[in-house]
mmCIF file of the N, C-alpha and C atoms, coordinates in Angstrom:
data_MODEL
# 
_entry.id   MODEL 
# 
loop_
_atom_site.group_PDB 
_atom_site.id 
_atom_site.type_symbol 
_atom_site.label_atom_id 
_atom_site.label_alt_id 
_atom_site.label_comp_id 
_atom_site.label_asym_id 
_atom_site.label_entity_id 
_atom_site.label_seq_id 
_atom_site.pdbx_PDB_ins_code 
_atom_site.Cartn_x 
_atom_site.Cartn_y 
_atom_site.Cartn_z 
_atom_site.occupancy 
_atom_site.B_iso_or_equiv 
_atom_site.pdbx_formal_charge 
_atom_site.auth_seq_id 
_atom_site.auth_comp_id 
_atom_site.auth_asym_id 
_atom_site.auth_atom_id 
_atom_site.pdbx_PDB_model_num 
ATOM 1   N N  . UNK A 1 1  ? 22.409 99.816  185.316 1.00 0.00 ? 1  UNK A N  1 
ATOM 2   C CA . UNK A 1 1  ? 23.742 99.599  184.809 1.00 0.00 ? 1  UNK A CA 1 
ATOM 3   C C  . UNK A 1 1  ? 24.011 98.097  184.795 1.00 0.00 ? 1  UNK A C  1 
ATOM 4   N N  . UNK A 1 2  ? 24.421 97.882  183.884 1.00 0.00 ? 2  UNK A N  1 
ATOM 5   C CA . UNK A 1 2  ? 24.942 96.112  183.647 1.00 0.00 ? 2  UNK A CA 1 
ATOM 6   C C  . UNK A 1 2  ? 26.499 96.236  183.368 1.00 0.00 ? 2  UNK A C  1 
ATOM 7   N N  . UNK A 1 3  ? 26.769 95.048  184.613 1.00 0.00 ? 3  UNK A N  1 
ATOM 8   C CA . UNK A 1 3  ? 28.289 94.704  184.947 1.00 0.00 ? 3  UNK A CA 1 
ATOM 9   C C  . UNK A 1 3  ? 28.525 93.706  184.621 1.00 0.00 ? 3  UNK A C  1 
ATOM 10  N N  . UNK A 1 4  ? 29.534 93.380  183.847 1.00 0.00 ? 4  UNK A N  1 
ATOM 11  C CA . UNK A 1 4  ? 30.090 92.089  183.379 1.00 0.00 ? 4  UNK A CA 1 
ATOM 12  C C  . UNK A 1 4  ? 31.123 91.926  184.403 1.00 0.00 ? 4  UNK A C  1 
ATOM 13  N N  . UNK A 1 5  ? 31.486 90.547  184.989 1.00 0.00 ? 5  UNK A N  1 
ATOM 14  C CA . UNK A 1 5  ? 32.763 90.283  185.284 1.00 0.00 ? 5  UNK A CA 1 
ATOM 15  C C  . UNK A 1 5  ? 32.814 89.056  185.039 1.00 0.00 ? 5  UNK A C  1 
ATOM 16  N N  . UNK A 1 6  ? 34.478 88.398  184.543 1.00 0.00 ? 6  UNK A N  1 
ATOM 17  C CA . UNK A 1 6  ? 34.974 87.933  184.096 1.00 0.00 ? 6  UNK A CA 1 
ATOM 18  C C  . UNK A 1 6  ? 36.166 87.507  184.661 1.00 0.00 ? 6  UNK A C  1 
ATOM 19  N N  . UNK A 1 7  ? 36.342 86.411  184.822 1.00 0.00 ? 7  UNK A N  1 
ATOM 20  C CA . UNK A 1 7  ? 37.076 86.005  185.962 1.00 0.00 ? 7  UNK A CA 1 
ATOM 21  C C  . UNK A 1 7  ? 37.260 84.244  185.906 1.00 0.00 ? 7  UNK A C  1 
ATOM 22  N N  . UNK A 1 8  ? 38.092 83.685  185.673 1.00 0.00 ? 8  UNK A N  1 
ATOM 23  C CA . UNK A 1 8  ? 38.613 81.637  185.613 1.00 0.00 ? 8  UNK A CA 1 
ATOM 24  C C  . UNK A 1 8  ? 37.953 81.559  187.359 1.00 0.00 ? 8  UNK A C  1 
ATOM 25  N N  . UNK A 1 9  ? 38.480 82.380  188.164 1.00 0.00 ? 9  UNK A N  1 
ATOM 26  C CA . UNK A 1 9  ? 38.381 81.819  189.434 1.00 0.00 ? 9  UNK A CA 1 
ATOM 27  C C  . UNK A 1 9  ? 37.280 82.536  190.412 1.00 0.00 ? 9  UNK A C  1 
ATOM 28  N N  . UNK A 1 10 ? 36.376 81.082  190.779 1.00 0.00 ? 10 UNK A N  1 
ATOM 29  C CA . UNK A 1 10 ? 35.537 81.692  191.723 1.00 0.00 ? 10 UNK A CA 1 
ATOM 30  C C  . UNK A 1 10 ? 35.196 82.712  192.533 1.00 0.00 ? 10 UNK A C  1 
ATOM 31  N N  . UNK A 1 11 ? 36.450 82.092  193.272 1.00 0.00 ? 11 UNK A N  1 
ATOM 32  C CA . UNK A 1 11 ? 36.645 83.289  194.536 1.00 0.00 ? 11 UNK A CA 1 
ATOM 33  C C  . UNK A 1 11 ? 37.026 84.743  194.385 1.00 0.00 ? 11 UNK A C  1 
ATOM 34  N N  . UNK A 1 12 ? 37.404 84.630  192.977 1.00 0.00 ? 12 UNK A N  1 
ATOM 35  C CA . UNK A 1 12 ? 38.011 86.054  192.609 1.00 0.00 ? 12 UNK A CA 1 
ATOM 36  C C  . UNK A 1 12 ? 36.612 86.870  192.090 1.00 0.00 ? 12 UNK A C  1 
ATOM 37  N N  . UNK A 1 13 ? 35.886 85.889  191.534 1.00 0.00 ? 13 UNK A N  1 
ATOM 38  C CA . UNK A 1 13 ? 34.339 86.552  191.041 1.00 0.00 ? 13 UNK A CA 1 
ATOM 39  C C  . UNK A 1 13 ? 33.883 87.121  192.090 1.00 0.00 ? 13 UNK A C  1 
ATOM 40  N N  . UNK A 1 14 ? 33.623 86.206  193.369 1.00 0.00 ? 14 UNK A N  1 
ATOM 41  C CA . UNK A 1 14 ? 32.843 86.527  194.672 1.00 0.00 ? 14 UNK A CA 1 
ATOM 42  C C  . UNK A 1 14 ? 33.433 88.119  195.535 1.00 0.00 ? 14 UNK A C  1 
ATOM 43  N N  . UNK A 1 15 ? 35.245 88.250  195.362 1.00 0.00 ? 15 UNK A N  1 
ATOM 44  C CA . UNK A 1 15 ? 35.347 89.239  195.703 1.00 0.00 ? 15 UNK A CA 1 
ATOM 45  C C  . UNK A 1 15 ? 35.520 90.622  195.375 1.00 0.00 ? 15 UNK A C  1 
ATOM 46  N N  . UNK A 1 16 ? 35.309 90.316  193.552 1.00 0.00 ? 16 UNK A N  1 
ATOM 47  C CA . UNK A 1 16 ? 35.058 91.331  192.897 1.00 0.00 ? 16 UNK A CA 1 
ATOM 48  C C  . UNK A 1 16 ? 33.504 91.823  193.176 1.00 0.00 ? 16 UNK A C  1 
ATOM 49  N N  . UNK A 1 17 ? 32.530 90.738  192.492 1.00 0.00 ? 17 UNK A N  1 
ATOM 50  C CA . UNK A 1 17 ? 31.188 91.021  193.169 1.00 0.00 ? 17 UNK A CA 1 
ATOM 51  C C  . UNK A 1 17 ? 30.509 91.895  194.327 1.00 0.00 ? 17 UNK A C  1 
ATOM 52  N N  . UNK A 1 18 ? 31.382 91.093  195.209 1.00 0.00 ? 18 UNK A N  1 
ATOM 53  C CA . UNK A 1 18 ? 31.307 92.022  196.802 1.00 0.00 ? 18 UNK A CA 1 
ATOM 54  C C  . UNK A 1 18 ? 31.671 93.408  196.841 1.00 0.00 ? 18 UNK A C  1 
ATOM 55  N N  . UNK A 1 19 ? 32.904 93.477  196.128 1.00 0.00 ? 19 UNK A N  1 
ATOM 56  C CA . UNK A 1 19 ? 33.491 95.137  195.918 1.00 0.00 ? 19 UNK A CA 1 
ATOM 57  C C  . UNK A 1 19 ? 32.436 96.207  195.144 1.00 0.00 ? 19 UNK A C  1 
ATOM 58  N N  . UNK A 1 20 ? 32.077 95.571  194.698 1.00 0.00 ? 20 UNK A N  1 
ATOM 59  C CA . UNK A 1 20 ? 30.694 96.026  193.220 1.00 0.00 ? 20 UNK A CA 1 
ATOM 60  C C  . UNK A 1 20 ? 29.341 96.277  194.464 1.00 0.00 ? 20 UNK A C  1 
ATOM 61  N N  . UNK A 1 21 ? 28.905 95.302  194.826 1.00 0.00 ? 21 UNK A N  1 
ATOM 62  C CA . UNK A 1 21 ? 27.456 95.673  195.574 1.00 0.00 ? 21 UNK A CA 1 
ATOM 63  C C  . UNK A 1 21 ? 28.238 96.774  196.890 1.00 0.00 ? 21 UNK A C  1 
ATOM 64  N N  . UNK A 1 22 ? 29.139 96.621  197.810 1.00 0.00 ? 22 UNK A N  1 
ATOM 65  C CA . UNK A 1 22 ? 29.620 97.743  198.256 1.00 0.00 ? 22 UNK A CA 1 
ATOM 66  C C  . UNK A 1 22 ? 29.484 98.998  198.198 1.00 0.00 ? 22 UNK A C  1 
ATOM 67  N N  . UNK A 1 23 ? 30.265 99.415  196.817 1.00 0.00 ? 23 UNK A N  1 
ATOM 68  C CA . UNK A 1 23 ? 30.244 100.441 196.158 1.00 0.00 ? 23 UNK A CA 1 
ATOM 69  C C  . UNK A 1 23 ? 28.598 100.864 195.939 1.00 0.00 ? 23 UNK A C  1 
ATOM 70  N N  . UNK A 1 24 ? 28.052 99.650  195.410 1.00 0.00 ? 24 UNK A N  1 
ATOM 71  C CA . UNK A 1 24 ? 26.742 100.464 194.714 1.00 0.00 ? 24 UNK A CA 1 
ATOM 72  C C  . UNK A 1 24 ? 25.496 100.908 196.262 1.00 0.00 ? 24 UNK A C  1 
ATOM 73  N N  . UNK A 1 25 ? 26.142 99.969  197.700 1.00 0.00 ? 25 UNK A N  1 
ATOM 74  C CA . UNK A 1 25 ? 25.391 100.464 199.067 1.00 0.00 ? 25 UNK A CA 1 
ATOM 75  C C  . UNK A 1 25 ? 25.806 101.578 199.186 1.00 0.00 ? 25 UNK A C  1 
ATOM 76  N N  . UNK A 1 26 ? 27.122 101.840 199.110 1.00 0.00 ? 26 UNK A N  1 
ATOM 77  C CA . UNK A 1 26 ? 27.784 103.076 199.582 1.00 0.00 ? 26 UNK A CA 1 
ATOM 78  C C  . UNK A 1 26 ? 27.112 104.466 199.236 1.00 0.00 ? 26 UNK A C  1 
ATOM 79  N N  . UNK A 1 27 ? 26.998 104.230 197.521 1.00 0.00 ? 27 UNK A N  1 
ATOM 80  C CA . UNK A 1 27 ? 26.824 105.702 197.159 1.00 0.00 ? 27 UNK A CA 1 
ATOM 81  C C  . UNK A 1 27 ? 25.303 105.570 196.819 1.00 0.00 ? 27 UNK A C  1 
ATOM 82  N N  . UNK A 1 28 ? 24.525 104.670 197.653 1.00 0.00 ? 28 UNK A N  1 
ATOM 83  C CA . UNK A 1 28 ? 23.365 104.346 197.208 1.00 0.00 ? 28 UNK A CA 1 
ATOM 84  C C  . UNK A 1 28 ? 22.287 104.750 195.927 1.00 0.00 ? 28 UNK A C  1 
ATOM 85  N N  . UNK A 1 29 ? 23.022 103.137 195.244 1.00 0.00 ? 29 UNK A N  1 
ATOM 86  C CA . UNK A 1 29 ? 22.312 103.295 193.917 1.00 0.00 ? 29 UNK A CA 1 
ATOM 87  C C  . UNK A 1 29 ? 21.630 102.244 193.709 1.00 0.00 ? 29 UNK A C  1 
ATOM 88  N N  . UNK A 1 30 ? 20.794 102.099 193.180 1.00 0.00 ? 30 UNK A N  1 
ATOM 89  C CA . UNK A 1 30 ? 20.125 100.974 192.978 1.00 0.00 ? 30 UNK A CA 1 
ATOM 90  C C  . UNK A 1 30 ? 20.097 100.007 191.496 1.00 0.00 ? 30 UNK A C  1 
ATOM 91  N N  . UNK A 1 31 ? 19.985 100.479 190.898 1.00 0.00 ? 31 UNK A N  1 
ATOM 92  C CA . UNK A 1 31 ? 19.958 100.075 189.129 1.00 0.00 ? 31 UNK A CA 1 
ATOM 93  C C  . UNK A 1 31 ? 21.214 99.568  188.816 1.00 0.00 ? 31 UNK A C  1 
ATOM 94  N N  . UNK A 1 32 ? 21.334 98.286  189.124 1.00 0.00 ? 32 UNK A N  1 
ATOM 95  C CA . UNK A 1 32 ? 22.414 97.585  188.513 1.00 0.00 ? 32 UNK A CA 1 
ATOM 96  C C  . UNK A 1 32 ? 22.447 96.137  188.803 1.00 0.00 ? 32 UNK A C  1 
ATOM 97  N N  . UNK A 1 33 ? 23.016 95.380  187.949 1.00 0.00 ? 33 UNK A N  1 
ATOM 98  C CA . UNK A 1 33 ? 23.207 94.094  187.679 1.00 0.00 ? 33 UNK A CA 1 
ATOM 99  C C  . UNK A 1 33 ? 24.184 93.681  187.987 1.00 0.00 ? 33 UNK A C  1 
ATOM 100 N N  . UNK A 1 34 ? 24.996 92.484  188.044 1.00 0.00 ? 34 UNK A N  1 
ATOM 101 C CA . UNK A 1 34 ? 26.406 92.064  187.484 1.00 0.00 ? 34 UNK A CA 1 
ATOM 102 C C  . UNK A 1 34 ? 25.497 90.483  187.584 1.00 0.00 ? 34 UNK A C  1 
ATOM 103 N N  . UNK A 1 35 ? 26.749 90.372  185.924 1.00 0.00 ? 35 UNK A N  1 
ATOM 104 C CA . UNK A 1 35 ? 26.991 89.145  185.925 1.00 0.00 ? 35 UNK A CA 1 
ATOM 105 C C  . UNK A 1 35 ? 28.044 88.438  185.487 1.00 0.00 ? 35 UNK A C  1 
ATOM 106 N N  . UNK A 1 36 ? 28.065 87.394  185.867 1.00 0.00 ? 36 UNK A N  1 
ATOM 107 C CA . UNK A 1 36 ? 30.152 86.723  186.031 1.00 0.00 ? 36 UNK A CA 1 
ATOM 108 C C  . UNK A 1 36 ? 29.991 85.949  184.826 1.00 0.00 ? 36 UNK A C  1 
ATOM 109 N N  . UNK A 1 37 ? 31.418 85.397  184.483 1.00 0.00 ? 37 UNK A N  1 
ATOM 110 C CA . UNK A 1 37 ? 31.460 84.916  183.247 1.00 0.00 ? 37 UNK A CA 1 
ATOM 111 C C  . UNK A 1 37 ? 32.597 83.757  183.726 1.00 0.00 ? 37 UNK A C  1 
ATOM 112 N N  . UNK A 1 38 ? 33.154 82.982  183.861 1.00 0.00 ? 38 UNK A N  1 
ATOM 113 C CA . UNK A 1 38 ? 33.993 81.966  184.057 1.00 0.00 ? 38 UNK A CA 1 
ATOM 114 C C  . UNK A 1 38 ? 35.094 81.699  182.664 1.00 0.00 ? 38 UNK A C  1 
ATOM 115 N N  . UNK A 1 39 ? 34.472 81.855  181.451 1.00 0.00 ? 39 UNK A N  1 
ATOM 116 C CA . UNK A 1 39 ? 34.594 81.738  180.420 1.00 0.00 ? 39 UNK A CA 1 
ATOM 117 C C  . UNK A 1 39 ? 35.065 82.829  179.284 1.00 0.00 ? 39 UNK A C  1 
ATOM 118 N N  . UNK A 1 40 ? 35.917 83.445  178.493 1.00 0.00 ? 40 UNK A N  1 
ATOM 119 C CA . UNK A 1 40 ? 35.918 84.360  177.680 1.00 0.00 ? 40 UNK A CA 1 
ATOM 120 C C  . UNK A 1 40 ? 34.840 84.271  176.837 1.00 0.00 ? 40 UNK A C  1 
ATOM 121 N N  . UNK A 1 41 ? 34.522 83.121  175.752 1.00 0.00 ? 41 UNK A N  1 
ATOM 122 C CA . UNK A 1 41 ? 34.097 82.936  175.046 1.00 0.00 ? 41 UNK A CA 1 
ATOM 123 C C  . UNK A 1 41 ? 32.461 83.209  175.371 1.00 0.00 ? 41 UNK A C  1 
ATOM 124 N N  . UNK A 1 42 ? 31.781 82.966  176.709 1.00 0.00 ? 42 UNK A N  1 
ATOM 125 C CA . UNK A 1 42 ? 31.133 83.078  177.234 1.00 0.00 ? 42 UNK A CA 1 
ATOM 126 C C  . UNK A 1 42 ? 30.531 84.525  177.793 1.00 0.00 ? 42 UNK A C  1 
ATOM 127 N N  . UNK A 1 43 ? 31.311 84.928  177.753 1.00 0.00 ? 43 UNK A N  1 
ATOM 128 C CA . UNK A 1 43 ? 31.085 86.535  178.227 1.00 0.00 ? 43 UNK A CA 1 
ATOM 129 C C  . UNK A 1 43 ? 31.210 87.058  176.527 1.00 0.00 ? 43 UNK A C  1 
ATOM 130 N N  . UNK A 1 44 ? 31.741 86.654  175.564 1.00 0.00 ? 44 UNK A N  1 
ATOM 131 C CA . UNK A 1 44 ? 31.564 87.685  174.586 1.00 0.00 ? 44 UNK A CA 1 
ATOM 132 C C  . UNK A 1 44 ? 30.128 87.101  173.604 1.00 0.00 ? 44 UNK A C  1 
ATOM 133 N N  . UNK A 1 45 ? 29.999 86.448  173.686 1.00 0.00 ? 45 UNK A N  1 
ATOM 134 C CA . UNK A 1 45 ? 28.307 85.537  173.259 1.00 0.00 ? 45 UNK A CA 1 
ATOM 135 C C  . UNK A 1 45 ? 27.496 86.860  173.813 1.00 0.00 ? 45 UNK A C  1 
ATOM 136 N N  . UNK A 1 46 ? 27.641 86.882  175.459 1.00 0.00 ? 46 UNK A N  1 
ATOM 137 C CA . UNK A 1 46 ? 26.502 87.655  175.883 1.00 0.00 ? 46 UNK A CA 1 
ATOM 138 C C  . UNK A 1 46 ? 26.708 89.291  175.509 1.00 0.00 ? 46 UNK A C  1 
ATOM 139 N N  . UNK A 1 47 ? 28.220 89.468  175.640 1.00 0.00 ? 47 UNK A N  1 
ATOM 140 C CA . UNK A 1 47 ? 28.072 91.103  174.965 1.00 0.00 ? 47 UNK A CA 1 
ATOM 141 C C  . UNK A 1 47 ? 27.586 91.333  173.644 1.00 0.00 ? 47 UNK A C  1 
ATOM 142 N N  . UNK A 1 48 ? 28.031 90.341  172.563 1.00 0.00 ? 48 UNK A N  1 
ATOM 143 C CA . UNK A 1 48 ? 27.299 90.231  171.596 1.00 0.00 ? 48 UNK A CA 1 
ATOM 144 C C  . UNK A 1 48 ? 25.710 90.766  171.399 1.00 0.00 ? 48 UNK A C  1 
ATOM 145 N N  . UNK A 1 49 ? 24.905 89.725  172.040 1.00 0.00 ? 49 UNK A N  1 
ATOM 146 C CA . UNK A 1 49 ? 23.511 90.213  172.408 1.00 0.00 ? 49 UNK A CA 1 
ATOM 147 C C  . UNK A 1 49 ? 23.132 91.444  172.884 1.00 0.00 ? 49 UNK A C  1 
ATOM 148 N N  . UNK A 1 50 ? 23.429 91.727  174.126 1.00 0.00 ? 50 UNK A N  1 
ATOM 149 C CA . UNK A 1 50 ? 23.233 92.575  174.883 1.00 0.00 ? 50 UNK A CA 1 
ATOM 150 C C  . UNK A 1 50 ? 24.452 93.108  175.799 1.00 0.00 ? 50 UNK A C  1 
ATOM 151 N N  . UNK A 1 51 ? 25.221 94.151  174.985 1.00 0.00 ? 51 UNK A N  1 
ATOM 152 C CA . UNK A 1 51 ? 25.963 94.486  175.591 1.00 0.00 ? 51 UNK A CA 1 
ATOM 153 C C  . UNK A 1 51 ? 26.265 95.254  177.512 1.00 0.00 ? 51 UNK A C  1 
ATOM 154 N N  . UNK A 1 52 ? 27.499 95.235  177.834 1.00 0.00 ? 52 UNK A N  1 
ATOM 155 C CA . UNK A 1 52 ? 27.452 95.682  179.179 1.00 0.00 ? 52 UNK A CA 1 
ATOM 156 C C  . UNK A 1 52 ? 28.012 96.854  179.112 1.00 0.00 ? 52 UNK A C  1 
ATOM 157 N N  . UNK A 1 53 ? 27.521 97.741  180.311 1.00 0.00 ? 53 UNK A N  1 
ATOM 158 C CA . UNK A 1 53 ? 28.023 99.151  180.240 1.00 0.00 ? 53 UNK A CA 1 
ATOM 159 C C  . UNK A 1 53 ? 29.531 99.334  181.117 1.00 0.00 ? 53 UNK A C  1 
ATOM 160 N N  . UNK A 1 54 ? 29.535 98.170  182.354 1.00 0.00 ? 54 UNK A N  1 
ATOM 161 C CA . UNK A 1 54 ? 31.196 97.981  183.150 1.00 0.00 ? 54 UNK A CA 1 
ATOM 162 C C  . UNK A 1 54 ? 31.681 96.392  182.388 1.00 0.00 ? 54 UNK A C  1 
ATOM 163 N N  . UNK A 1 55 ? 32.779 96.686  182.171 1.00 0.00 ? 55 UNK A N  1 
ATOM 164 C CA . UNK A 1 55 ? 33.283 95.378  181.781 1.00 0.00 ? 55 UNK A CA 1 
ATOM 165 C C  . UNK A 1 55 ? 34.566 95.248  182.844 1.00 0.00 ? 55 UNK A C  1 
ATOM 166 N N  . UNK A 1 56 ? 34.515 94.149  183.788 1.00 0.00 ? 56 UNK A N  1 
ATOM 167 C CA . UNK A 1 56 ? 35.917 93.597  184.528 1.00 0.00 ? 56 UNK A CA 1 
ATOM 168 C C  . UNK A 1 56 ? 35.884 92.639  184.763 1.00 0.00 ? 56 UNK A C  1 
ATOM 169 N N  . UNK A 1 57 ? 37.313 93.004  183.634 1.00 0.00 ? 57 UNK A N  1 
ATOM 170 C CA . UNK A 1 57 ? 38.357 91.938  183.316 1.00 0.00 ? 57 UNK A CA 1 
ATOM 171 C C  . UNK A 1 57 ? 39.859 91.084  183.668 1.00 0.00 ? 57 UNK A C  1 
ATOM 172 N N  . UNK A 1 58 ? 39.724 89.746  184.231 1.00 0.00 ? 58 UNK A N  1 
ATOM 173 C CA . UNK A 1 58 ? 41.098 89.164  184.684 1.00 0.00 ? 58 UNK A CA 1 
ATOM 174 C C  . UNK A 1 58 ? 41.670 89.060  183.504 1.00 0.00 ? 58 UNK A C  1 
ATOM 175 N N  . UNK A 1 59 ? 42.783 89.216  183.792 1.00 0.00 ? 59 UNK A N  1 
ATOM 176 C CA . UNK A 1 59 ? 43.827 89.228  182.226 1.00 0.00 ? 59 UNK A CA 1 
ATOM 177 C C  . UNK A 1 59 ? 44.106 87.844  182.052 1.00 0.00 ? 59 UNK A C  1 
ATOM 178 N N  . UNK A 1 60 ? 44.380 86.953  182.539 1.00 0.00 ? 60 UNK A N  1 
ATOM 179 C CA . UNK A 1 60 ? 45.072 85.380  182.522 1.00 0.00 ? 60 UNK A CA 1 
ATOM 180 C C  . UNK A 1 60 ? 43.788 84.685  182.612 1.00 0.00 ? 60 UNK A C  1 
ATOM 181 N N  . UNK A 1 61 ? 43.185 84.463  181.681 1.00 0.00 ? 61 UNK A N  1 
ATOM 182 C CA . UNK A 1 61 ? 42.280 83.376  181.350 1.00 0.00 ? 61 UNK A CA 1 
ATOM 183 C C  . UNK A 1 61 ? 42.801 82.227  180.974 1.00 0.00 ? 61 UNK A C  1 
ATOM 184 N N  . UNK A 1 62 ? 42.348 81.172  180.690 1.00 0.00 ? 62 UNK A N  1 
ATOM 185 C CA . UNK A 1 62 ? 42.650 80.522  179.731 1.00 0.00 ? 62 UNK A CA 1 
ATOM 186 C C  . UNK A 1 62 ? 41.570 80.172  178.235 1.00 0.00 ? 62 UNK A C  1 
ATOM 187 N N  . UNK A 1 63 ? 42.731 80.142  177.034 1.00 0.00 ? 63 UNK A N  1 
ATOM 188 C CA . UNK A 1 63 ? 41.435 80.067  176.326 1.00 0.00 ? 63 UNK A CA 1 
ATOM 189 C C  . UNK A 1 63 ? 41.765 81.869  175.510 1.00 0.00 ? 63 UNK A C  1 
ATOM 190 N N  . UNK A 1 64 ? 41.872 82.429  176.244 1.00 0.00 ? 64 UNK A N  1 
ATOM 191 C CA . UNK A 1 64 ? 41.538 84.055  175.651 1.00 0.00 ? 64 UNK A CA 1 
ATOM 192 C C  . UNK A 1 64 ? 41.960 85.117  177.158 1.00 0.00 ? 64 UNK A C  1 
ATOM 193 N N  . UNK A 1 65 ? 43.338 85.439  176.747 1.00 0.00 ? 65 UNK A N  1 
ATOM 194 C CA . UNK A 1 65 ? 43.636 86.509  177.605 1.00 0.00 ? 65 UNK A CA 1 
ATOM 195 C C  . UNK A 1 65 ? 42.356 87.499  177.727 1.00 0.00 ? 65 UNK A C  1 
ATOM 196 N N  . UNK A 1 66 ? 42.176 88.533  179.053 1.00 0.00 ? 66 UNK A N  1 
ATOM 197 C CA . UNK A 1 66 ? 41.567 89.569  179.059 1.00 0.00 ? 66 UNK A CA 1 
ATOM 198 C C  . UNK A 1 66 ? 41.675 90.963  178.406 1.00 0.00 ? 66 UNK A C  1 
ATOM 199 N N  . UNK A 1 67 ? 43.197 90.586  177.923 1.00 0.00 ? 67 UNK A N  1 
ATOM 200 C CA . UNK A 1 67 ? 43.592 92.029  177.341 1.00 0.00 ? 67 UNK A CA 1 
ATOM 201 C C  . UNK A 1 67 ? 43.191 91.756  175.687 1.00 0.00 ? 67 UNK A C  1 
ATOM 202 N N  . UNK A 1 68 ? 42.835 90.484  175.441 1.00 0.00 ? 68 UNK A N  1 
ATOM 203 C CA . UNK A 1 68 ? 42.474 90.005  173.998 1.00 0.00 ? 68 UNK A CA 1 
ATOM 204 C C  . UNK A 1 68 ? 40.797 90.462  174.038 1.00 0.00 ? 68 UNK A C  1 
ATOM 205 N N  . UNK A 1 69 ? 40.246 89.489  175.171 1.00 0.00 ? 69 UNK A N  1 
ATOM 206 C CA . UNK A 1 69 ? 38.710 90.033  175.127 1.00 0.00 ? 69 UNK A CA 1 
ATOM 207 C C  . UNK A 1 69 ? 38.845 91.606  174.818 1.00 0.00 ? 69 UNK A C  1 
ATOM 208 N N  . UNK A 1 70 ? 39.515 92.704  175.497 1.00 0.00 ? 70 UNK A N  1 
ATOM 209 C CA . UNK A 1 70 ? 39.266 94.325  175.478 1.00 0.00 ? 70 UNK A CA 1 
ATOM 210 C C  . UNK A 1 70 ? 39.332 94.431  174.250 1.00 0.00 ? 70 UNK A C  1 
ATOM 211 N N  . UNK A 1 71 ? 40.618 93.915  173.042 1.00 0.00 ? 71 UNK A N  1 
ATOM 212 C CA . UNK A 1 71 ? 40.054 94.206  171.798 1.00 0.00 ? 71 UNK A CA 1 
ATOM 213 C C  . UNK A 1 71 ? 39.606 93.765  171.326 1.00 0.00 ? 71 UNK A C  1 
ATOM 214 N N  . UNK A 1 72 ? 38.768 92.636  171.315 1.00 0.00 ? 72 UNK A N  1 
ATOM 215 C CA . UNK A 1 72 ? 37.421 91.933  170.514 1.00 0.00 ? 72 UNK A CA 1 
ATOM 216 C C  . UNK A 1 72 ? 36.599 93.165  170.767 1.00 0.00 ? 72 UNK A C  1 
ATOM 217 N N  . UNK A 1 73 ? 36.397 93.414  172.146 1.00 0.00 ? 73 UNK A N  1 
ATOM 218 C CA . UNK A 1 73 ? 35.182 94.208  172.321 1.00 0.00 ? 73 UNK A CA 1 
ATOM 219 C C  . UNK A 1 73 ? 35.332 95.410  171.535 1.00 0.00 ? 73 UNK A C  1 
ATOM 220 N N  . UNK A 1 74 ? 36.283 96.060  171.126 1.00 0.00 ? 74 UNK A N  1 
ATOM 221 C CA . UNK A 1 74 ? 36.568 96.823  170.618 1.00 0.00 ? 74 UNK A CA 1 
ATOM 222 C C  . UNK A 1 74 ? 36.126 97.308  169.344 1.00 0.00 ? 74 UNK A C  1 
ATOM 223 N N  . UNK A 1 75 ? 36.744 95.645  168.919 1.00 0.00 ? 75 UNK A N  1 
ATOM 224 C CA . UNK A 1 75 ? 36.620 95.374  167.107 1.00 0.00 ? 75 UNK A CA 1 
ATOM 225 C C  . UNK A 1 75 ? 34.941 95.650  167.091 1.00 0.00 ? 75 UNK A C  1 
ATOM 226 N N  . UNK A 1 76 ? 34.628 94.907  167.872 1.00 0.00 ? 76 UNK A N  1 
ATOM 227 C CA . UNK A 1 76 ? 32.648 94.782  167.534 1.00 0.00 ? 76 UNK A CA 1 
ATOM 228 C C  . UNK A 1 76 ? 32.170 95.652  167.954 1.00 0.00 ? 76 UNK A C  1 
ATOM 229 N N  . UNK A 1 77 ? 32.374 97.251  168.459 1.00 0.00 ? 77 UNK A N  1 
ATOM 230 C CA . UNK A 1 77 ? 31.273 97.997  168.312 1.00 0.00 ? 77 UNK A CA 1 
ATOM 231 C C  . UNK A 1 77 ? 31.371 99.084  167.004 1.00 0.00 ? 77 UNK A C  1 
# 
């Protein structure tokens, strides 16, 4: 499984992240990724390519709300 997260602020990546590998010890799974994005524009480059199967999203970016990224992603599949 490939996880996008998306997130302006570090620390908010790190404790989303953490919540994510948690979850995936908990119900022990193994097959999965995440990767952070700092950037809107940046995270939709890579869905572009190779899309993600979790997408989470901070809404207050700058640059490109999160609720804007949900319908880009939208528009493009």
């Amino acid at each position: 499984m490939r996880i996008a997260i998306c997130d302006d602020k570090a620390e908010q990546i790190e404790i989303i992240a953490s919540a994510v590998k948690a979850y995936f010890l908990e119900t022990q799974r193994q097959n999965y990724e995440v990767t952070s994005f700092s950037k809107s524009f940046d995270f939709l480059d890579e869905q572009e390519k190779n899309p993600f199967d979790l997408v989470l999203l901070d809404i207050c970016m700058p640059g490109m709300l999160g609720t804007d990224v949900a319908k880009e992603i939208r528009k493009r599949k």
